[in-house]
PDB file as gemmi writes it, atoms N, CA and C in Angstrom:
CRYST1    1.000    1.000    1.000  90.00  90.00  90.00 P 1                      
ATOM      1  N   UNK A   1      22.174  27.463 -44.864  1.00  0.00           N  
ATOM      2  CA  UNK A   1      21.626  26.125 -44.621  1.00  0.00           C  
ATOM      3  C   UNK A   1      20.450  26.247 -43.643  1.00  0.00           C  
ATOM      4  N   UNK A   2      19.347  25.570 -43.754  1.00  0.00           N  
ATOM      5  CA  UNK A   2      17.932  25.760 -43.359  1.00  0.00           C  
ATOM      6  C   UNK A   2      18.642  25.023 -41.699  1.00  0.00           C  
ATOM      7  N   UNK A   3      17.660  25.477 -40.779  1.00  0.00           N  
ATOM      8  CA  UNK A   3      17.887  24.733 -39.567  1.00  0.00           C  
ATOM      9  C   UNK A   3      17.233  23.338 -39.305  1.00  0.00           C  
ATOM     10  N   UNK A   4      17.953  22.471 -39.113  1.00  0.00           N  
ATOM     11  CA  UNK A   4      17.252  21.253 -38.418  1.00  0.00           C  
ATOM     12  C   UNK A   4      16.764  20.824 -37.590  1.00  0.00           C  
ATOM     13  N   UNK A   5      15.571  20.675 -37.257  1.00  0.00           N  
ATOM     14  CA  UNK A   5      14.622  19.825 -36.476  1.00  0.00           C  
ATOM     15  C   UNK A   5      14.191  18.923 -36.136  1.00  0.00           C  
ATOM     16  N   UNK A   6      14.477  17.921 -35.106  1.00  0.00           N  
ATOM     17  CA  UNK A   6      14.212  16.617 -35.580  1.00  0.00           C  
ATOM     18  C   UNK A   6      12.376  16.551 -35.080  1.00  0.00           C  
ATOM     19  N   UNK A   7      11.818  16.633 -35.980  1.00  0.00           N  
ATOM     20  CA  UNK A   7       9.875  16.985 -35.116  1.00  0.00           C  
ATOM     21  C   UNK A   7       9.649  15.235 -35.322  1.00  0.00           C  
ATOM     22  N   UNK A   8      10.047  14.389 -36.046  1.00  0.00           N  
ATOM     23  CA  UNK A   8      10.075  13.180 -35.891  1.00  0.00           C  
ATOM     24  C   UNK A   8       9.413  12.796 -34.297  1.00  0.00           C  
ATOM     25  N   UNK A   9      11.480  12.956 -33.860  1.00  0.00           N  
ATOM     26  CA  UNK A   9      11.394  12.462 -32.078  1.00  0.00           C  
ATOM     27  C   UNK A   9      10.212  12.941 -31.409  1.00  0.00           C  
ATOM     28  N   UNK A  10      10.505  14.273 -31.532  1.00  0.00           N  
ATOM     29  CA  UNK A  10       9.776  15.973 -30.207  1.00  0.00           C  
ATOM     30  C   UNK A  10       8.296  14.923 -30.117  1.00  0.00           C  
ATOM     31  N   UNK A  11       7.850  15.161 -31.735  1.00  0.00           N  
ATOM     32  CA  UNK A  11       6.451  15.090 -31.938  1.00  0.00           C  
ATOM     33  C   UNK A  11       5.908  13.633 -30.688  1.00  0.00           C  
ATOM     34  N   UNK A  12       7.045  12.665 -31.211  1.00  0.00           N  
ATOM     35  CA  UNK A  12       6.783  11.156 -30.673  1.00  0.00           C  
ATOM     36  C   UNK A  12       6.509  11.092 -28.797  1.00  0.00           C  
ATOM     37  N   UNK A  13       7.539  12.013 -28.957  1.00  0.00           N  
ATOM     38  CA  UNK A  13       7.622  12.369 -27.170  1.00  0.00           C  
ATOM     39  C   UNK A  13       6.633  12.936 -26.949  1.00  0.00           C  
ATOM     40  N   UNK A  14       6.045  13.872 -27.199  1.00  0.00           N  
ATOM     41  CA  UNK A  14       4.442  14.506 -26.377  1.00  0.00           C  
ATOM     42  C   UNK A  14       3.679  13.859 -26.771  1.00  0.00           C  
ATOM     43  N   UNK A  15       3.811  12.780 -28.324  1.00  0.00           N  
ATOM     44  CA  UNK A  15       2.142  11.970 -27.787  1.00  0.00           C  
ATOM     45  C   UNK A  15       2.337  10.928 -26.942  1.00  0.00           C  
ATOM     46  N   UNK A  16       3.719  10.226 -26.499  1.00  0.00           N  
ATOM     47  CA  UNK A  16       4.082   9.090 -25.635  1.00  0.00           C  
ATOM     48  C   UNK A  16       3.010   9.756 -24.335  1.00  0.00           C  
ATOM     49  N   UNK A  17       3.409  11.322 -23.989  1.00  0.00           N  
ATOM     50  CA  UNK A  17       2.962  11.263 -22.198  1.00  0.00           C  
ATOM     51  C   UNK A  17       1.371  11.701 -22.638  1.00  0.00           C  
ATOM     52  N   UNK A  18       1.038  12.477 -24.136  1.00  0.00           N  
ATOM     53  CA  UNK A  18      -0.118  12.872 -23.931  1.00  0.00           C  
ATOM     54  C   UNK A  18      -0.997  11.750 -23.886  1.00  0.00           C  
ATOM     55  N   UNK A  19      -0.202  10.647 -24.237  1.00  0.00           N  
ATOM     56  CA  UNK A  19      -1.217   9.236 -24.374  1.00  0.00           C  
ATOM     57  C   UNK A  19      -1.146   8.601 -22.937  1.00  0.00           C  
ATOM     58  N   UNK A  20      -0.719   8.875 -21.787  1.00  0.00           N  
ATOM     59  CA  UNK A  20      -0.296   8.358 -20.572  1.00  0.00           C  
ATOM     60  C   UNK A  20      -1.444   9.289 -20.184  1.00  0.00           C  
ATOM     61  N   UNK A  21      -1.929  10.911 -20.527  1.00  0.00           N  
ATOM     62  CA  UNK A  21      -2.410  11.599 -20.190  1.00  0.00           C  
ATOM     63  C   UNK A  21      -3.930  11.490 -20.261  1.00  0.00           C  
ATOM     64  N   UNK A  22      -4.463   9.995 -21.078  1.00  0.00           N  
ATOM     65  CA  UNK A  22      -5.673  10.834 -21.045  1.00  0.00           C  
ATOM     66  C   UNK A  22      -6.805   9.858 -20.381  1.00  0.00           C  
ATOM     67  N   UNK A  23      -7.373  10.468 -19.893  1.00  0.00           N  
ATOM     68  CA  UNK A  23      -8.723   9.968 -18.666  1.00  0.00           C  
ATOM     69  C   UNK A  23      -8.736  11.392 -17.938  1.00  0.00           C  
ATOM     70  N   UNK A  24      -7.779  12.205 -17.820  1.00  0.00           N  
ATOM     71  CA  UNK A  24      -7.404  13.156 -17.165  1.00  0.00           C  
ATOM     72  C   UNK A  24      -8.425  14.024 -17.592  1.00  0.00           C  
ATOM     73  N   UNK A  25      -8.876  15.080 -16.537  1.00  0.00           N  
ATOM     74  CA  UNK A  25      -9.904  16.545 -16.398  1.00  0.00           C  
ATOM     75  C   UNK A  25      -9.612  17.594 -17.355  1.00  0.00           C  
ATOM     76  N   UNK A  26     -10.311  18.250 -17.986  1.00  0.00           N  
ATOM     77  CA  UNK A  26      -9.831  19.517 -18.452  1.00  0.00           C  
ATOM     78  C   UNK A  26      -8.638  18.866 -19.524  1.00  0.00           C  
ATOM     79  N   UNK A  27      -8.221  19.860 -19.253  1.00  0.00           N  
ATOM     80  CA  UNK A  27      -6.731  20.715 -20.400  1.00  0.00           C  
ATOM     81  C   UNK A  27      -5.402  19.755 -20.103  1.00  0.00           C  
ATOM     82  N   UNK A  28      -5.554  19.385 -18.535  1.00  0.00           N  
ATOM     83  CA  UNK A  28      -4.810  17.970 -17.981  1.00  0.00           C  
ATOM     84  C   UNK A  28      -4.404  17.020 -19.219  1.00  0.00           C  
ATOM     85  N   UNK A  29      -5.125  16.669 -19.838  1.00  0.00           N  
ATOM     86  CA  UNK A  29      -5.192  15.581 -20.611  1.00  0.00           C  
ATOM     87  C   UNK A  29      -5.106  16.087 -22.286  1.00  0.00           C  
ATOM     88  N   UNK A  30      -4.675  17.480 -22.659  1.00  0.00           N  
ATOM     89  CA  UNK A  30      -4.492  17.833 -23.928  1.00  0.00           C  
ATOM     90  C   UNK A  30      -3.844  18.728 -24.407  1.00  0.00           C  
ATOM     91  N   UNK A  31      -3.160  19.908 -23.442  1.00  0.00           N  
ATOM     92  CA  UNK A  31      -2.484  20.119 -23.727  1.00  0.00           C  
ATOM     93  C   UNK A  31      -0.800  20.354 -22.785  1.00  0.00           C  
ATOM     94  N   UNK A  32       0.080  20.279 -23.694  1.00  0.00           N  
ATOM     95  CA  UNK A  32       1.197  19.726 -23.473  1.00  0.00           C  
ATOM     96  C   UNK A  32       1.992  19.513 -22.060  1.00  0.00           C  
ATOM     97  N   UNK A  33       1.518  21.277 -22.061  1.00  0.00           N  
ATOM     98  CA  UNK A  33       3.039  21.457 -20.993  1.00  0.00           C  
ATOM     99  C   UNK A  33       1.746  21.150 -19.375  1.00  0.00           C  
ATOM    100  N   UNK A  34       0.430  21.606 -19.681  1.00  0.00           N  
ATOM    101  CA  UNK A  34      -0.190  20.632 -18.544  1.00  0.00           C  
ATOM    102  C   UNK A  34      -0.333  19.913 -18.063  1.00  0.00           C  
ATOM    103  N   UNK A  35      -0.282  18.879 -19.310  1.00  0.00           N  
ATOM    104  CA  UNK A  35      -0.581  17.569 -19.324  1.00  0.00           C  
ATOM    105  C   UNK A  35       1.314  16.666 -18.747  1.00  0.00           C  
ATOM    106  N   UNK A  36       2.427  17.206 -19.175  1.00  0.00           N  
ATOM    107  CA  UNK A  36       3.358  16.886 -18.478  1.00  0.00           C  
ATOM    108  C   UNK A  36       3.577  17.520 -17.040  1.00  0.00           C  
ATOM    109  N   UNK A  37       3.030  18.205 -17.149  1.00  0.00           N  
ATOM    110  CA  UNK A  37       3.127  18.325 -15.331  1.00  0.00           C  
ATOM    111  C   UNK A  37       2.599  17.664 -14.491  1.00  0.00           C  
ATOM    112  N   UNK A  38       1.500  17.226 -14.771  1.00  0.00           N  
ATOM    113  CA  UNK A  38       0.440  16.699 -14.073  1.00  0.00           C  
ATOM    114  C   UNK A  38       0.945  15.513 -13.837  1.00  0.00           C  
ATOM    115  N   UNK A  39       1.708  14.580 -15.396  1.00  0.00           N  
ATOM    116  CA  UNK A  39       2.202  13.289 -15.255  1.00  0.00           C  
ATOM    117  C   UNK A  39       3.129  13.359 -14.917  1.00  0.00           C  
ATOM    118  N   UNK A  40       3.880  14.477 -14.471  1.00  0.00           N  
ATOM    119  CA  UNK A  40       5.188  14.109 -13.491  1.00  0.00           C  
ATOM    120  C   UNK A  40       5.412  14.415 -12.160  1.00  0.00           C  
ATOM    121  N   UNK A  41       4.044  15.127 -11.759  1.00  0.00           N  
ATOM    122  CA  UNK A  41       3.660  15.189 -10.335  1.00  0.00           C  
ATOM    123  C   UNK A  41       2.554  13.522  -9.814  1.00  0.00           C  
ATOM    124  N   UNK A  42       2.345  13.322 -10.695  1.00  0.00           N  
ATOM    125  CA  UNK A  42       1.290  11.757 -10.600  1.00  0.00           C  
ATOM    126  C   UNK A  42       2.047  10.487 -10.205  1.00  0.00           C  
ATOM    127  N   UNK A  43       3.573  10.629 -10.929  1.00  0.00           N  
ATOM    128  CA  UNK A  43       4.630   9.762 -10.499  1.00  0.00           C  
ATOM    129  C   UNK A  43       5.410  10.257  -9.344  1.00  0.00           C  
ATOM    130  N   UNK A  44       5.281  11.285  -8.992  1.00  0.00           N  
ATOM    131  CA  UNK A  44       5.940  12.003  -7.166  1.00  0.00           C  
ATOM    132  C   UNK A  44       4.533  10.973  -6.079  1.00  0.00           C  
ATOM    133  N   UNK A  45       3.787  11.380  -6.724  1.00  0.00           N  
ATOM    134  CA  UNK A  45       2.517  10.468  -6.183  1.00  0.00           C  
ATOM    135  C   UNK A  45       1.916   8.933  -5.633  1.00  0.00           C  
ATOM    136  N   UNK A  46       2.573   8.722  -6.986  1.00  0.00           N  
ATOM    137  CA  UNK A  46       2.472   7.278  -6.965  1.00  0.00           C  
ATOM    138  C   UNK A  46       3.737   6.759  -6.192  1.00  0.00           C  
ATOM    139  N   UNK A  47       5.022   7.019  -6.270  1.00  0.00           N  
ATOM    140  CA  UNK A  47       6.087   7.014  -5.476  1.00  0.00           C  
ATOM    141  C   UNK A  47       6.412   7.042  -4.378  1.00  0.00           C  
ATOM    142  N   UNK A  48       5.182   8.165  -3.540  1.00  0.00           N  
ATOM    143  CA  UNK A  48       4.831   8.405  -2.305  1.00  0.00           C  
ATOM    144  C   UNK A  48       4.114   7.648  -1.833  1.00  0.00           C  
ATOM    145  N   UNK A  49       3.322   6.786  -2.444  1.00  0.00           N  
ATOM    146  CA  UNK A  49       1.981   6.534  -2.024  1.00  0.00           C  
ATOM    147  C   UNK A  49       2.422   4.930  -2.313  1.00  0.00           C  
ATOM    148  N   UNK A  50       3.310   4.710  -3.286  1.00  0.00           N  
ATOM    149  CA  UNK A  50       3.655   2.744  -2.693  1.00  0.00           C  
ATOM    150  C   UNK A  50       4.463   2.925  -1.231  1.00  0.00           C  
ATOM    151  N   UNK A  51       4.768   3.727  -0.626  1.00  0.00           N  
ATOM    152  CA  UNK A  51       5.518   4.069   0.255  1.00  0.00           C  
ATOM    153  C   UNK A  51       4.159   3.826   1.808  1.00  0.00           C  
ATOM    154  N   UNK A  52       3.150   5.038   1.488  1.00  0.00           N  
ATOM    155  CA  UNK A  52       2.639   4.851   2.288  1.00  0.00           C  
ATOM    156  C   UNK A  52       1.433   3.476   2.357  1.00  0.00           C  
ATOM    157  N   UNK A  53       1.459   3.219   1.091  1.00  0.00           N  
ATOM    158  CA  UNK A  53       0.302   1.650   1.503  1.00  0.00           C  
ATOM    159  C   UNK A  53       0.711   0.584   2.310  1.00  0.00           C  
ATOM    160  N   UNK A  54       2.190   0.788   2.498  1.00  0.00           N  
ATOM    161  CA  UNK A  54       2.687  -0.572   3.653  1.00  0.00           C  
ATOM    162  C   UNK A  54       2.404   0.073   4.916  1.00  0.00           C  
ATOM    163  N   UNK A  55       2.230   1.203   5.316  1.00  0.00           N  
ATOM    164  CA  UNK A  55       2.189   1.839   6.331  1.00  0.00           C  
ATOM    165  C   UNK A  55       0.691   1.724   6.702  1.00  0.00           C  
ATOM    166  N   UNK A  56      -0.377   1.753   5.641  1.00  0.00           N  
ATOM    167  CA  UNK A  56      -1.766   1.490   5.755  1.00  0.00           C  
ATOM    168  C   UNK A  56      -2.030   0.031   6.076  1.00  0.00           C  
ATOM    169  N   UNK A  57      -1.309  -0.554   5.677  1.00  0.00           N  
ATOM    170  CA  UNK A  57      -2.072  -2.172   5.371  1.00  0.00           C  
ATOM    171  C   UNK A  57      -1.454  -3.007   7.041  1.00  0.00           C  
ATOM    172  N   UNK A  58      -0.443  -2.217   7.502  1.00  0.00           N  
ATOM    173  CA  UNK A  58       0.381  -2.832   8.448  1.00  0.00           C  
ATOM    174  C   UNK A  58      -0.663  -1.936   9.512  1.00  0.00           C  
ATOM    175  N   UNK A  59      -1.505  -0.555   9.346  1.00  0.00           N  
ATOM    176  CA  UNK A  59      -2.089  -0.596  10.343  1.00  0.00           C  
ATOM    177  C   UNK A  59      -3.325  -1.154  10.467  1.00  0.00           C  
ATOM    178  N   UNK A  60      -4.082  -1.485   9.603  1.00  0.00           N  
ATOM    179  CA  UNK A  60      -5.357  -2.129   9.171  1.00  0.00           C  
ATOM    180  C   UNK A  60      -5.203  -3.656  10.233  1.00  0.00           C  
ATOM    181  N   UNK A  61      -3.848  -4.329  10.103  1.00  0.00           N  
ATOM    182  CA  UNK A  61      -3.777  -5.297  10.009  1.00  0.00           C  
ATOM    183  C   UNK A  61      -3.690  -5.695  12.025  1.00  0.00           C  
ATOM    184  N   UNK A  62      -2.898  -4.675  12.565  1.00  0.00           N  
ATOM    185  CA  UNK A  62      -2.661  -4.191  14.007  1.00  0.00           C  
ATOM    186  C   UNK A  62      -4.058  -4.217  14.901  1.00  0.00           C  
ATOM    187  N   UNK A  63      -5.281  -3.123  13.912  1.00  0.00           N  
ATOM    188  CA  UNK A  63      -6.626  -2.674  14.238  1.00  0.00           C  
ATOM    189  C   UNK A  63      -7.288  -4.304  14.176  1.00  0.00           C  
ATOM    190  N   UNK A  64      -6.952  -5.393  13.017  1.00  0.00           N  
ATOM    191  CA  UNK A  64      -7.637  -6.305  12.957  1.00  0.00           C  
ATOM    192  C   UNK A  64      -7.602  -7.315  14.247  1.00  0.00           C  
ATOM    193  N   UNK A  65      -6.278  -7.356  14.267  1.00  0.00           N  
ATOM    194  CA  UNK A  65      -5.450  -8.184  15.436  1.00  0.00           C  
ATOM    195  C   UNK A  65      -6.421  -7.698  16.744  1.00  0.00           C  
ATOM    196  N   UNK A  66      -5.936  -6.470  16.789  1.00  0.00           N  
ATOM    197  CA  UNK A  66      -6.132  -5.925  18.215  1.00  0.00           C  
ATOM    198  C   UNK A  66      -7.707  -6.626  18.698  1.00  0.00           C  
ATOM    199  N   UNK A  67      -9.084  -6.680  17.466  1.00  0.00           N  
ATOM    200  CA  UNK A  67      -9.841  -6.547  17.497  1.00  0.00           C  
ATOM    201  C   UNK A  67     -10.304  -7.888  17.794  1.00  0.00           C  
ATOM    202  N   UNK A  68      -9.001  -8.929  17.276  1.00  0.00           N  
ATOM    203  CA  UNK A  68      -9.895 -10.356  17.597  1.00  0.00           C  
ATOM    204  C   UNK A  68      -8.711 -10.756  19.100  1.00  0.00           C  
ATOM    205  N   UNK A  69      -8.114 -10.393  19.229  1.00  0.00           N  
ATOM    206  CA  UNK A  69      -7.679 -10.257  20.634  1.00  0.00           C  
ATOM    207  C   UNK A  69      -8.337  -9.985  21.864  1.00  0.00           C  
ATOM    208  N   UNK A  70      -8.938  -8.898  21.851  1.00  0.00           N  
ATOM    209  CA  UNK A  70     -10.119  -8.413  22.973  1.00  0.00           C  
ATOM    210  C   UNK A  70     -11.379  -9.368  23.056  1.00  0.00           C  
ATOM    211  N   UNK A  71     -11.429 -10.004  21.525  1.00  0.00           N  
ATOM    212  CA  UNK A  71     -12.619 -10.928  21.923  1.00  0.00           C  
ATOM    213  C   UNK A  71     -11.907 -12.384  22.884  1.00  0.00           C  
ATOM    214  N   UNK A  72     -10.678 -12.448  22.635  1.00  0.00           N  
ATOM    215  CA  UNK A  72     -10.078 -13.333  23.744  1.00  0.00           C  
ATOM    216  C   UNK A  72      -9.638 -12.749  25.055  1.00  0.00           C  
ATOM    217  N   UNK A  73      -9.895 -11.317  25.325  1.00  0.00           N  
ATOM    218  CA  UNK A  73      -9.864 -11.292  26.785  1.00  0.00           C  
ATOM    219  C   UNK A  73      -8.097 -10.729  26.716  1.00  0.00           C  
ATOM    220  N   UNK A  74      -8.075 -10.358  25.318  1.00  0.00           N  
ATOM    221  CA  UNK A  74      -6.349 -10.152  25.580  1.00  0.00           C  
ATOM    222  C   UNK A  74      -5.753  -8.411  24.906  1.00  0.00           C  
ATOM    223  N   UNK A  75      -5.252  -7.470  25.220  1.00  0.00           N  
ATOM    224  CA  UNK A  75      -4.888  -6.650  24.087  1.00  0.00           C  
ATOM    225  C   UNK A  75      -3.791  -7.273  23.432  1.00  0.00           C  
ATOM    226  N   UNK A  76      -4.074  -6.188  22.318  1.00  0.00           N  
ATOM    227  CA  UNK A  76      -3.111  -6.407  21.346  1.00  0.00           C  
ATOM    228  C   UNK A  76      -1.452  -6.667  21.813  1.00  0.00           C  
ATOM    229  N   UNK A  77      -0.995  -5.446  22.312  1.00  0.00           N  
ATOM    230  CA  UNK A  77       0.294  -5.005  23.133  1.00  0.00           C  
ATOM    231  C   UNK A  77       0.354  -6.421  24.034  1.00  0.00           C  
ATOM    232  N   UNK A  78      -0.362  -6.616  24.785  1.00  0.00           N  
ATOM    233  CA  UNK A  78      -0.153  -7.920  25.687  1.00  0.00           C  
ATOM    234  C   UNK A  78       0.388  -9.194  24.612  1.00  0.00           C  
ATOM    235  N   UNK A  79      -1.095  -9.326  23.911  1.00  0.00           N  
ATOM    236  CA  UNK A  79      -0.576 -10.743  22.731  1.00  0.00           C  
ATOM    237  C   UNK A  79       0.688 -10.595  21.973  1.00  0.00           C  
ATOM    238  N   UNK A  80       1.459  -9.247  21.121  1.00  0.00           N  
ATOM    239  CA  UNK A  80       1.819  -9.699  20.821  1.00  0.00           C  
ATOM    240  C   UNK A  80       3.287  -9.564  21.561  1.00  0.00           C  
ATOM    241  N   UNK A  81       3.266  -8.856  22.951  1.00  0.00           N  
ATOM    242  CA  UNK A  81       4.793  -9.051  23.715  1.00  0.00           C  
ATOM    243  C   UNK A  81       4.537 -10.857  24.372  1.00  0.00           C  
ATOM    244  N   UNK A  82       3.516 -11.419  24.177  1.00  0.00           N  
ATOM    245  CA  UNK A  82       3.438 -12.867  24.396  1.00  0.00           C  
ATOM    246  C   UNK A  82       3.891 -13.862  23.780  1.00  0.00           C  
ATOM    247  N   UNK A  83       3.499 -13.514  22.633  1.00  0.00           N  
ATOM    248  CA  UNK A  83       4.179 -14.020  21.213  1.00  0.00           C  
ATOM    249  C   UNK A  83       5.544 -14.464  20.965  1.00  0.00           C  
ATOM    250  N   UNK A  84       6.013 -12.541  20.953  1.00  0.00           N  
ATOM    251  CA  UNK A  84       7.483 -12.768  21.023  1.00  0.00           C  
ATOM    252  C   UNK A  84       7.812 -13.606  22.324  1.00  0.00           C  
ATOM    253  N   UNK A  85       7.295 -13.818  23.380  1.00  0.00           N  
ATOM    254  CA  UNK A  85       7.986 -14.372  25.002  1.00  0.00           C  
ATOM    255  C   UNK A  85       8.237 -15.511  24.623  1.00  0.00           C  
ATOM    256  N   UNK A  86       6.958 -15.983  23.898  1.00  0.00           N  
ATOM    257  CA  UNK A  86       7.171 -17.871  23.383  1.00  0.00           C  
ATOM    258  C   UNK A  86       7.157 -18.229  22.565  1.00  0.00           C  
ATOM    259  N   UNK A  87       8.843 -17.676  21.718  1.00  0.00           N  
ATOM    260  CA  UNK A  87       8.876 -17.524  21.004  1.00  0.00           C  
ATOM    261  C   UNK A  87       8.494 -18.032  19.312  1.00  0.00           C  
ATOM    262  N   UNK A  88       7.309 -17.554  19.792  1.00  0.00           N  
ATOM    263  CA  UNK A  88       6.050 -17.914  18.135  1.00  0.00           C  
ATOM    264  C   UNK A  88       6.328 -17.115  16.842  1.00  0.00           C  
ATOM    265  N   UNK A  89       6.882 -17.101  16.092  1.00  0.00           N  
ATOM    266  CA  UNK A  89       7.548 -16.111  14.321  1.00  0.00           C  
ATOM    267  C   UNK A  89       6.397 -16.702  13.770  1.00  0.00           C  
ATOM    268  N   UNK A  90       5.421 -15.196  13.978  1.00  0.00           N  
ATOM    269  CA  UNK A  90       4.300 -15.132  13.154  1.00  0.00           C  
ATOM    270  C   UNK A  90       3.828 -13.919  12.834  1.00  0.00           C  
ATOM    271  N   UNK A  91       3.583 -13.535  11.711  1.00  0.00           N  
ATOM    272  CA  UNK A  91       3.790 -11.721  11.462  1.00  0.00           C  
ATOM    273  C   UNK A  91       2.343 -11.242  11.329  1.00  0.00           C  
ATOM    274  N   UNK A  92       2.390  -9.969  11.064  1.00  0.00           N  
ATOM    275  CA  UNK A  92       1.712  -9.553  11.671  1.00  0.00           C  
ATOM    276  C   UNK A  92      -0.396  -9.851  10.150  1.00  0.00           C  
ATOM    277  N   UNK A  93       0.410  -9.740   9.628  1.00  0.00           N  
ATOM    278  CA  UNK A  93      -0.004 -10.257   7.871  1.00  0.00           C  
ATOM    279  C   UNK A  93      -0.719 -11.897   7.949  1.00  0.00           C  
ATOM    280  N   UNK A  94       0.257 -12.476   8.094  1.00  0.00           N  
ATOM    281  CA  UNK A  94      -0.576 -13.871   8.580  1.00  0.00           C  
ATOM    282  C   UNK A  94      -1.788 -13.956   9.809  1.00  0.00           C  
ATOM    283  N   UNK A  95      -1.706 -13.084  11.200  1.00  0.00           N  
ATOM    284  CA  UNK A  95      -2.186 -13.081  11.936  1.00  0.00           C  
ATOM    285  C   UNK A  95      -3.258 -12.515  12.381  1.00  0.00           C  
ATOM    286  N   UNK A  96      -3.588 -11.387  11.121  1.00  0.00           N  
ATOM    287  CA  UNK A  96      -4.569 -10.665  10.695  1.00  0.00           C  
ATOM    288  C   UNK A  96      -5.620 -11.277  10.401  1.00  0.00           C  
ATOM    289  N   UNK A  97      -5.115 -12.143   8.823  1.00  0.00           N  
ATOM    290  CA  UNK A  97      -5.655 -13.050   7.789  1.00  0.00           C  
ATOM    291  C   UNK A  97      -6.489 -14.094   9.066  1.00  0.00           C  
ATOM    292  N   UNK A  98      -5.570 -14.726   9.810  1.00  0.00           N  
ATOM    293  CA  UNK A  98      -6.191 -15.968  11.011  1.00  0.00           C  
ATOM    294  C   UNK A  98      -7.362 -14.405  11.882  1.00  0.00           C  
ATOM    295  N   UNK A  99      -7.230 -13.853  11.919  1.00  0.00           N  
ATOM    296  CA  UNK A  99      -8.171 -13.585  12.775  1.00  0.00           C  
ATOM    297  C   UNK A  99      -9.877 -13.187  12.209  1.00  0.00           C  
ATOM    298  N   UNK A 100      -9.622 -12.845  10.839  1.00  0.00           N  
ATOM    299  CA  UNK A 100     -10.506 -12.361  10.047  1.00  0.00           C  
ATOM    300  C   UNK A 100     -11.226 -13.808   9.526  1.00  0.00           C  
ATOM    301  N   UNK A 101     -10.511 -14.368   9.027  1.00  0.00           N  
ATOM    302  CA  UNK A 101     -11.214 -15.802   8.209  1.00  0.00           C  
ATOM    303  C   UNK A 101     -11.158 -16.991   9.223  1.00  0.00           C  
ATOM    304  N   UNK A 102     -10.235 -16.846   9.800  1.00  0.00           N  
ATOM    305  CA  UNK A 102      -9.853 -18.243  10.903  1.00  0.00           C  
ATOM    306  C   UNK A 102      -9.997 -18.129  11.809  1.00  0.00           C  
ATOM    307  N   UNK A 103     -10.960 -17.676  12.992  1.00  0.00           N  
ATOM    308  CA  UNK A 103     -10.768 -17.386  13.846  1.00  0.00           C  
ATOM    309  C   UNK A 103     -10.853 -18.443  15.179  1.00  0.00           C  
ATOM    310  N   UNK A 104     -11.314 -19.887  14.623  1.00  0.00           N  
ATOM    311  CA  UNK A 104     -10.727 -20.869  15.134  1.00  0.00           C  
ATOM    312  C   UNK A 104      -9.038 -21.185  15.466  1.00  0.00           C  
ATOM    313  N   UNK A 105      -8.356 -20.763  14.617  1.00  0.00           N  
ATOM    314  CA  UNK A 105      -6.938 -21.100  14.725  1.00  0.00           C  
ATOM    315  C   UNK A 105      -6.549 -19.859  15.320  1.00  0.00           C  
ATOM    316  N   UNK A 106      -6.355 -18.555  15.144  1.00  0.00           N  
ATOM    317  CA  UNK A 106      -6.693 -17.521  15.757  1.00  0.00           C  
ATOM    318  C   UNK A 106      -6.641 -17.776  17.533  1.00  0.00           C  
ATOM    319  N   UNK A 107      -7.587 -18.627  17.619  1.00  0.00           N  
ATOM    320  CA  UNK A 107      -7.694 -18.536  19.249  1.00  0.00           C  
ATOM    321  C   UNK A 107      -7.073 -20.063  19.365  1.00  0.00           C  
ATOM    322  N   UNK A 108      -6.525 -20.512  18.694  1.00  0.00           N  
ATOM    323  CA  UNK A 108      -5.675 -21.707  19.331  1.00  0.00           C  
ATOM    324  C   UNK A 108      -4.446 -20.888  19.469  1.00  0.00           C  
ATOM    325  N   UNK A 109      -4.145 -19.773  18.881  1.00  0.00           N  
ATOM    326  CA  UNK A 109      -2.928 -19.119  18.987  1.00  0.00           C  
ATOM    327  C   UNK A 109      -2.542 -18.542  20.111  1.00  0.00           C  
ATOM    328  N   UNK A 110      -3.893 -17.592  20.631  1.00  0.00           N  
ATOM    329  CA  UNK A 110      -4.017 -16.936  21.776  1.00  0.00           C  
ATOM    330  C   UNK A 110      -3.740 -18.034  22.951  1.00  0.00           C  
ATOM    331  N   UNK A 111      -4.987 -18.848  22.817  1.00  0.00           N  
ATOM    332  CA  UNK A 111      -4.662 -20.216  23.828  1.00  0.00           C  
ATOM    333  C   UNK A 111      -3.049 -20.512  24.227  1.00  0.00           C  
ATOM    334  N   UNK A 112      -2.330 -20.694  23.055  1.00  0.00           N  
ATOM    335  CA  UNK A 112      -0.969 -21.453  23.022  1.00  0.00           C  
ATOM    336  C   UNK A 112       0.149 -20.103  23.825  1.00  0.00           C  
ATOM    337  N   UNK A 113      -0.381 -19.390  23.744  1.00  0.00           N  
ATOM    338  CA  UNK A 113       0.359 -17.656  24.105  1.00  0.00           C  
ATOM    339  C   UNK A 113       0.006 -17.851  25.308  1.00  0.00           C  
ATOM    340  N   UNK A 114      -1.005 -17.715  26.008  1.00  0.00           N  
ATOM    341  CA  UNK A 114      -1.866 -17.883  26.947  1.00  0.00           C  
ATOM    342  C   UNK A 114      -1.132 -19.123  28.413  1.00  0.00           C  
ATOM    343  N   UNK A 115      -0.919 -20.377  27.655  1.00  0.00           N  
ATOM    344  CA  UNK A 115      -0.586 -21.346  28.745  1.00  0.00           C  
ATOM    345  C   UNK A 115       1.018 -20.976  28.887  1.00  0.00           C  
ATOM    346  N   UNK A 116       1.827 -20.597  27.334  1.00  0.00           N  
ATOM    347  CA  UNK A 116       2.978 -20.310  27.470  1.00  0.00           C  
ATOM    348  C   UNK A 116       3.744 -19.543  28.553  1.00  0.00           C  
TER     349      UNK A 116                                                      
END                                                                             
């Protein structure tokens, strides 16, 4: 009896990732066993890296703060152990956003920290 193969599936499966594969450099993007490595080190990647964008955006957001703080005469560390003192629940995401676009409300904040 001849041996069976199912090349149906196999076949279906390497064009599923070679089709995930291609924009990719070189040989990356055509042949097989490259082209699955690459896409399964790309998802170690991407995995890592939603990991570290909260870690980026939360410091972006610290640097922003800090930055419209000093224009009130205040650091960062000061404003926001002020914050917490009276007690204001306002994160750090919202407070960014007010300092960048709003910076009227921004310094009513500081103000309100300030007399607190």
């Amino acid at each position: 009896m001849p041996r069976s193969v199912n090349h149906v599936a196999s076949r279906a499966r390497r064009k599923k990732i070679l089709k995930l594969t291609r924009g990719y450099f070189g040989a990356r993007k055509n042949v097989w066993t490259v082209a699955k490595n690459t896409w399964e080190k790309g998802l170690t990647y991407a995995y890592r890296d939603r990991k570290n964008k909260k870690r980026n955006f939360r410091a972006l957001w610290i640097q922003r703060i800090n930055a419209a703080a000093r224009l009130e005469g205040m650091s960062y560390s000061k404003l926001m152990g002020a914050l917490h003192k009276a007690g204001i629940e306002i994160n750090r995401k919202v407070l960014a956003d007010l300092a960048m676009n709003h910076p009227e409300a921004f310094k009513a904040v500081v103000d309100k920290v300030k007399t607190a």
